[in-house]
C-alpha positions as CSV (number, residue, x, y, z in Angstrom):
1,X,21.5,-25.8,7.2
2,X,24.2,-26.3,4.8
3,X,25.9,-23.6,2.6
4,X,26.1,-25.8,-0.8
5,X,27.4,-24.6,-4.0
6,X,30.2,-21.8,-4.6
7,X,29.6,-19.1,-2.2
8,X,32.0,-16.8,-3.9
9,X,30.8,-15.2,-6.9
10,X,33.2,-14.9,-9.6
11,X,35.7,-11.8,-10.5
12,X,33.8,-10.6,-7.5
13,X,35.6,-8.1,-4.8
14,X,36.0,-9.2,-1.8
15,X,37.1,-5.5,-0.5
16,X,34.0,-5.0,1.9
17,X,33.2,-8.5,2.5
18,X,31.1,-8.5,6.0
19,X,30.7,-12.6,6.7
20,X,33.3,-13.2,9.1
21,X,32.6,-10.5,11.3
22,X,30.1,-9.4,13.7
23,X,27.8,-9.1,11.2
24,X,27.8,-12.4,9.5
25,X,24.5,-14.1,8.7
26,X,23.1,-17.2,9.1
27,X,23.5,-20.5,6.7
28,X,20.5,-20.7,4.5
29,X,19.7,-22.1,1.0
30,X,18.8,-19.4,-1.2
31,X,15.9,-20.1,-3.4
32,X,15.0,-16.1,-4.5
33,X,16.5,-12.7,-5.0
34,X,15.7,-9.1,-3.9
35,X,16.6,-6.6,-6.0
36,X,17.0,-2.8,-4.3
37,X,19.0,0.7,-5.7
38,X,20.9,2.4,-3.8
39,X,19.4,6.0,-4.6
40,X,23.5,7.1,-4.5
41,X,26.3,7.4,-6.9
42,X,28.9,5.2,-4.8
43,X,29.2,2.0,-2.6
44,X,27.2,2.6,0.6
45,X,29.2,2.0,3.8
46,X,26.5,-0.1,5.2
47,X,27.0,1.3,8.4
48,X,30.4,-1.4,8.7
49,X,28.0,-4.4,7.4
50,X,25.0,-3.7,9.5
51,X,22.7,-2.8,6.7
52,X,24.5,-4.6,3.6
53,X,23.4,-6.6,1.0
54,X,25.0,-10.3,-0.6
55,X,26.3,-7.8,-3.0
56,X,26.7,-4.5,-4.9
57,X,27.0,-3.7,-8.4
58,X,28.4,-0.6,-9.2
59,X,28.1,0.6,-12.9
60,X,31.3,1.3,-14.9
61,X,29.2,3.2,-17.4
62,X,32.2,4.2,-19.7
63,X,33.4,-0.3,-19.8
64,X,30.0,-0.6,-20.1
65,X,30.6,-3.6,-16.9
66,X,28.9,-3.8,-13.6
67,X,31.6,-4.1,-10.6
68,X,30.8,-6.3,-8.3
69,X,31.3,-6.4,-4.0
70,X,30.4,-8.9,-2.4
71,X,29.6,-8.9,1.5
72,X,28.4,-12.1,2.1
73,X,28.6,-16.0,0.9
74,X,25.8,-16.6,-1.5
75,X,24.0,-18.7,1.2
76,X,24.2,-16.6,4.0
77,X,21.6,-14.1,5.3
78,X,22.3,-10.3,4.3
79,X,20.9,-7.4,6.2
80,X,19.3,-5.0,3.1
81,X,15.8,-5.7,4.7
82,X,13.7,-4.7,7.7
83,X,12.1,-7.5,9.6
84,X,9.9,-6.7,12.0
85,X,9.3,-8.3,15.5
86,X,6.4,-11.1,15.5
87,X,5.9,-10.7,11.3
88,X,8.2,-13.0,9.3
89,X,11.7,-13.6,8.7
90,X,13.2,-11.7,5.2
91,X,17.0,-11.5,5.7
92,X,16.9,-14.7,6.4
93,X,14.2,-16.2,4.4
94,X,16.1,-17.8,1.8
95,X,16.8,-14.5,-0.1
96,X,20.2,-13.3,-1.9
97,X,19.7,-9.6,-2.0
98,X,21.4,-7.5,-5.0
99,X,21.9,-3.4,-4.3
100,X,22.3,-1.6,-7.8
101,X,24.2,1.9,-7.4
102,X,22.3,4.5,-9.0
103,X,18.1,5.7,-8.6
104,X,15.0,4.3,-9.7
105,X,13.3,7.4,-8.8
106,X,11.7,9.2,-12.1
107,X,12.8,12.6,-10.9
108,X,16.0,11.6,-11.7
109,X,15.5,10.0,-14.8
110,X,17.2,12.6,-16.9
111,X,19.3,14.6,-14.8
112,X,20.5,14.6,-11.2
113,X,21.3,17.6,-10.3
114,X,23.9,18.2,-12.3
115,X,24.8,14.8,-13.3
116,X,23.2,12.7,-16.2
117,X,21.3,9.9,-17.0
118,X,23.5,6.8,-18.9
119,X,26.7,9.0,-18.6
120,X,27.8,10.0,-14.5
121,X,25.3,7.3,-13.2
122,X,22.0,5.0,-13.9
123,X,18.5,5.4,-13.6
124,X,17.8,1.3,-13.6
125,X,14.0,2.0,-14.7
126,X,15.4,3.1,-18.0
127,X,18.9,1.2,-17.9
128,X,20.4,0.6,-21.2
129,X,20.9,-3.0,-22.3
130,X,24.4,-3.5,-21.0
131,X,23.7,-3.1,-17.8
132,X,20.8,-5.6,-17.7
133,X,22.8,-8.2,-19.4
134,X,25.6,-7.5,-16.8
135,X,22.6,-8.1,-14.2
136,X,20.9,-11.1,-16.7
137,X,24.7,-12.4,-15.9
138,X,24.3,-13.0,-12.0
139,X,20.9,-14.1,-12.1
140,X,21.8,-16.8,-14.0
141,X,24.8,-17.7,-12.6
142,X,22.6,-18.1,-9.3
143,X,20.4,-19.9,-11.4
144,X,23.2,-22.6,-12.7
145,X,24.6,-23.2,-9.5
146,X,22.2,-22.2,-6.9
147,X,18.9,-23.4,-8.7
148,X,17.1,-19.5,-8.3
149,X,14.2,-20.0,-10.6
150,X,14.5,-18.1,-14.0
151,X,11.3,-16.1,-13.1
152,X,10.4,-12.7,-11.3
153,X,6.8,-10.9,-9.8
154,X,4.9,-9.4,-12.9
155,X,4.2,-5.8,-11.6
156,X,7.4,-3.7,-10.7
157,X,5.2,-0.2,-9.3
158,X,7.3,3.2,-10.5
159,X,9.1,5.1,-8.2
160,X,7.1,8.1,-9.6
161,X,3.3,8.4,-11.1
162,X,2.0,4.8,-11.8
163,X,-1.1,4.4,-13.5
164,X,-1.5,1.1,-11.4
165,X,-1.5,3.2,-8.4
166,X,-3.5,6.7,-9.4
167,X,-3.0,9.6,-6.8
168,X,-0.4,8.0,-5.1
169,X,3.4,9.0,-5.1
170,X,5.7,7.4,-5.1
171,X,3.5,4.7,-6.2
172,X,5.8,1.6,-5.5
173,X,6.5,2.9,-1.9
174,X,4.3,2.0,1.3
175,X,1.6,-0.2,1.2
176,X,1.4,-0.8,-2.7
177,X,-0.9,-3.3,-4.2
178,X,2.2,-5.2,-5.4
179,X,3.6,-5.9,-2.1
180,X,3.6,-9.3,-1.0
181,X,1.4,-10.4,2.1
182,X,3.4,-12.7,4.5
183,X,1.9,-15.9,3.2
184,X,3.2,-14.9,-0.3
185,X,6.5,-13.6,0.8
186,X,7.1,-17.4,2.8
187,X,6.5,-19.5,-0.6
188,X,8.1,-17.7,-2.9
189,X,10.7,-18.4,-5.4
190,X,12.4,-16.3,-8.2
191,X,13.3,-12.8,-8.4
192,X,11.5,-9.5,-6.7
193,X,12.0,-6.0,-5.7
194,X,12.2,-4.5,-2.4
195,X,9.1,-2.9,-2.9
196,X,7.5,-6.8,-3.1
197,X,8.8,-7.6,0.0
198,X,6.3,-7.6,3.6
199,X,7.7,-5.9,6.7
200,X,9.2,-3.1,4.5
201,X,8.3,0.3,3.1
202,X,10.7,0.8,0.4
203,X,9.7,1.2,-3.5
204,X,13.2,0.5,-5.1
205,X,14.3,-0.6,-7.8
206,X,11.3,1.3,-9.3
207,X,9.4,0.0,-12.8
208,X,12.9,-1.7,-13.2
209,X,13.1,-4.0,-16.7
210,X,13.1,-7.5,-14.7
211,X,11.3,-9.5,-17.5
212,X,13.7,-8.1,-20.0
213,X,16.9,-9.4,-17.4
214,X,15.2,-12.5,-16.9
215,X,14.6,-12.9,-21.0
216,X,18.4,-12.6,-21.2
217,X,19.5,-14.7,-18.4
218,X,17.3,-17.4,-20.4
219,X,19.0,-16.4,-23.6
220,X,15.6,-16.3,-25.4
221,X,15.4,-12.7,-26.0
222,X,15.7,-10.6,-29.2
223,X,17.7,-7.1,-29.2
224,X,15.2,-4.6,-27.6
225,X,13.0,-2.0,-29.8
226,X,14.6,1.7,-29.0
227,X,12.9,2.5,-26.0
228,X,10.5,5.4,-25.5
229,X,11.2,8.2,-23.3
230,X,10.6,8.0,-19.8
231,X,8.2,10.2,-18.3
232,X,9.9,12.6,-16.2
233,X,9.3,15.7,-13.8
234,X,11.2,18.5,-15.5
235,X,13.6,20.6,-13.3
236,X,13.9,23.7,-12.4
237,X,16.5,25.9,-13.1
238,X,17.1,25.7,-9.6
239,X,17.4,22.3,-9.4
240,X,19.8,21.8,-12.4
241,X,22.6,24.1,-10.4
242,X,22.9,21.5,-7.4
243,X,25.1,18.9,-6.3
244,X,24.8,16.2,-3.9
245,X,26.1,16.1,-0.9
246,X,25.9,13.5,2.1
247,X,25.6,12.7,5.7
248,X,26.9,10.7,7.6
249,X,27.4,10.4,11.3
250,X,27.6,8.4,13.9
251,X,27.3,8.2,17.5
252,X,29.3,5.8,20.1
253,X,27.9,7.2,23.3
254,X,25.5,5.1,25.1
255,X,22.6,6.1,26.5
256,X,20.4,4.6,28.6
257,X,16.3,4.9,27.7
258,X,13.4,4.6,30.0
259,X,10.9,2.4,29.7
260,X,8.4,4.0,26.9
261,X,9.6,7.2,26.9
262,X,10.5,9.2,24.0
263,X,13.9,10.4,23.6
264,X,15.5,12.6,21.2
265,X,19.4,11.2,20.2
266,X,22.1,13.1,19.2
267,X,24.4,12.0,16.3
268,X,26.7,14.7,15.5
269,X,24.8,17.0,17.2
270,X,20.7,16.6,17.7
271,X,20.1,18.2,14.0
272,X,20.2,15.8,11.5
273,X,18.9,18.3,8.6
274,X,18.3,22.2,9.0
275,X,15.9,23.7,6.1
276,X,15.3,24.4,3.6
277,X,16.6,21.2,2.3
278,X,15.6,18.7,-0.4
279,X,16.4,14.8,-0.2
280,X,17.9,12.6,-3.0
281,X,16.1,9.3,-1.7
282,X,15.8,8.4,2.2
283,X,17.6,9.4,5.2
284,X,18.6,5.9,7.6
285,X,18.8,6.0,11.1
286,X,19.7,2.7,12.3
287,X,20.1,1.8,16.1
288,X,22.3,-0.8,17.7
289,X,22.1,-2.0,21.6
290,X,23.5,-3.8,24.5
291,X,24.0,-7.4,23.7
292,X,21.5,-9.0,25.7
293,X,18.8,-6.3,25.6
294,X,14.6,-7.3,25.7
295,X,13.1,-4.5,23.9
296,X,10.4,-3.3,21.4
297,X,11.9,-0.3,19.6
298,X,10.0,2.3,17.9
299,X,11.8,5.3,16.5
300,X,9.9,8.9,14.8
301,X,11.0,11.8,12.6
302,X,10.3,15.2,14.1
303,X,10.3,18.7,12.7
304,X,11.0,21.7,15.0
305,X,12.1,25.1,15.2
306,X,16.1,25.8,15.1
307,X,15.5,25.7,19.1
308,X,14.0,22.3,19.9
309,X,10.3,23.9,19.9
310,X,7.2,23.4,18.1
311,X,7.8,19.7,17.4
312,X,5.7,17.9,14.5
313,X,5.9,14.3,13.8
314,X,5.2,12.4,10.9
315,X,4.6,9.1,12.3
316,X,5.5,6.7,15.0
317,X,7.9,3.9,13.1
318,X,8.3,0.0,14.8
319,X,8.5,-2.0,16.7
320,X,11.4,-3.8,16.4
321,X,13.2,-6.5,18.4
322,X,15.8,-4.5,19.6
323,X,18.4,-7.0,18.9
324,X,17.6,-6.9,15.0
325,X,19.7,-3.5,13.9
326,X,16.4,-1.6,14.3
327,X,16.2,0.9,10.7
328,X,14.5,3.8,9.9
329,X,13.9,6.0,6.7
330,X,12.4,9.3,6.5
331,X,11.7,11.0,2.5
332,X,10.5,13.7,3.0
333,X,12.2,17.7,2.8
334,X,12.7,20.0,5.3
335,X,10.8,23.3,5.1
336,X,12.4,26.7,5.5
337,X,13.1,28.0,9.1
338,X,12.5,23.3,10.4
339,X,15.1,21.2,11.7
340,X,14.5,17.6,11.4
341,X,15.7,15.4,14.4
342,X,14.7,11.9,15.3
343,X,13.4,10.1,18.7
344,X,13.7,6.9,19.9
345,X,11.6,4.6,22.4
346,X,12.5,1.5,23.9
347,X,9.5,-0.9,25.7
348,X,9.7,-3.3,28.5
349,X,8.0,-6.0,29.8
350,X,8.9,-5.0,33.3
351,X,9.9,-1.4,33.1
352,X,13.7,-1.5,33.1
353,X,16.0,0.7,31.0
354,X,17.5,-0.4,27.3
355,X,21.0,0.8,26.8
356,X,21.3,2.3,23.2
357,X,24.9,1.5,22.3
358,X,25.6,3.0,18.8
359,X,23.8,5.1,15.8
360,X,24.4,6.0,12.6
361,X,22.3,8.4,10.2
362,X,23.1,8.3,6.6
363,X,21.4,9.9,3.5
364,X,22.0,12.5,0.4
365,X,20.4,15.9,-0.4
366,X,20.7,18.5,-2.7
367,X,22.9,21.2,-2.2
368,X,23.2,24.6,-4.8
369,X,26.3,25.0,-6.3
370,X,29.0,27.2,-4.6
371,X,28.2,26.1,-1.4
């Protein structure tokens, strides 16, 4: 297939662009967008262009602009999406994917630790108008010279309490009653969420204003009423005297897995958080192996004692072609006295070993100030 149209978007970076290299995608014509957040205050690494999107847009609160980096030609596949082995293609279903840096979780709607709200960084559920019209911009661009219909899903599920989902938080994450089945997901056109697409978990960007960016990328739309306050989850005096702070390691060293057998990997060290600890959004593992390998690949997120002992699990995760940059998130804190490590299993159909080549964990958390 083709790449038609300009590829490059312009006044665009092309600082981190990922589409030469080993990680470039595959020719495509793109037909609908995915919109996810970042749940961080800067440009992700991406793991090198493993994990990246067609492009970021980072706010510039104080130009009132959105910066954009691209990592990709318009119509080439990103990697911002987990695809699952036997389900349906995403990446490469047609879809230009957009990451916004900043949160669409409520908790943060006001504050981030110490950080605020439409000043140090943006909480896109409640985004002032700038930024959507800086958004409206791209869309229609894509729209002009790519043909991405002016249109988007109708229900965009908080990343908090949703009325649309009662007792379940965060409502848009999991398996919401806005996701998309497969047969949706392989007709669609126009412009969705993460937390529409199949084969994924993820609720970003939230109860983000789509219909108003769409309204503006039309240029039908009036100036917006002053909006009401968001409904928040008021911090504790605890929480307002934190920072964030980040991990982010890797690990070269291959190992070679037995057939179905659960391993534990080492990144830095085996640990990747020691509790207490509160997360600010997921924590990523993502996996890369031998060129070559045939293997399912389920990872798990386990919480034991400071010695290895007295493991819990929350869940087995896959499987995944193990050629497809298996990913994994994990959203939940660490308790007091926990470590929280993760496991990997490789299956075969005829017993053999699957050499696990590289690994990366990245992710924020809260820290208290001083330390």
């Amino acid at each position: 297939m083709a790449r038609t149209g300009p590829q490059k978007i312009p006044g665009a970076s092309q600082s981190y662009f990922y589409g030469t290299g080993q990680y470039s995608g595959s020719d495509m014509e793109v037909n609908c967008g995915v919109i996810h957040t970042t749940e961080g205050r800067s440009v992700p690494t991406y793991n090198g262009g493993a994990m990246a999107p067609t492009v970021t847009g980072i706010p510039d609160i104080a130009a009132r602009k959105i910066r954009w980096h691209q990592h990709f030609d318009v119509d080439e596949s990103a990697r911002a999406l987990a695809n699952k082995l036997g389900g349906v293609e995403t990446n490469r279903a047609n879809a230009f994917q957009i990451e916004l840096v900043g949160t669409c979780d409520d908790r943060y709607a006001q504050t981030w630790g110490t950080a605020r709200a439409g000043v140090d960084y943006l909480h896109w559920p409640t985004a002032p108008d700038w930024a959507l019209a800086e958004l409206a911009w791209l869309v229609r661009w894509l729209h002009d010279y790519h043909a991405v219909p002016l249109t988007c899903v109708k229900d965009w599920l908080a990343y908090g309490k949703d009325p649309r989902r009662p007792g379940i938080t965060p409502a848009s994450y999991g398996a919401s009653p806005a996701r998309m089945t497969q047969a949706q997901w392989q007709t669609f056109t126009g412009w969705c969420g993460h937390q529409h697409v199949p084969e994924n978990d993820h609720g970003d960007p939230g109860s983000l204003n789509m219909a108003r960016v769409i309204d503006l990328a039309r240029g039908t739309s009036a100036p917006p009423p002053p909006a009401a306050p968001a409904p928040t989850v008021p911090q504790t005096a605890e929480e307002t005297d934190m920072t964030i702070g980040k991990i982010d390691e890797s690990n070269p060293i291959d190992v070679d897995l037995a057939d179905n057998v659960w391993t534990t990997v080492a990144f830095t060290d085996a640990v990747i958080h020691s509790g207490p600890r509160r997360l600010v959004g997921p924590t990523y593992v993502q996996l890369t192996f031998a060129p070559g390998t045939q293997a399912f690949i389920s990872g798990r997120f386990i919480v034991t004692n400071p010695d290895g002992t007295g493991a819990s699990g929350y869940g087995d995760l896959g499987e995944f072609d193990a050629l497809r940059l298996p990913q994994f998130l994990h959203n939940h804190d660490v308790p007091a006295g926990k470590t929280l490590r993760f496991q990997v299993k490789a299956r075969t159909d005829n017993g053999t070993t699957s050499k696990l080549t590289h690994r990366v964990v990245t992710g924020d958390y809260l820290v208290p100030s001083g330390q």
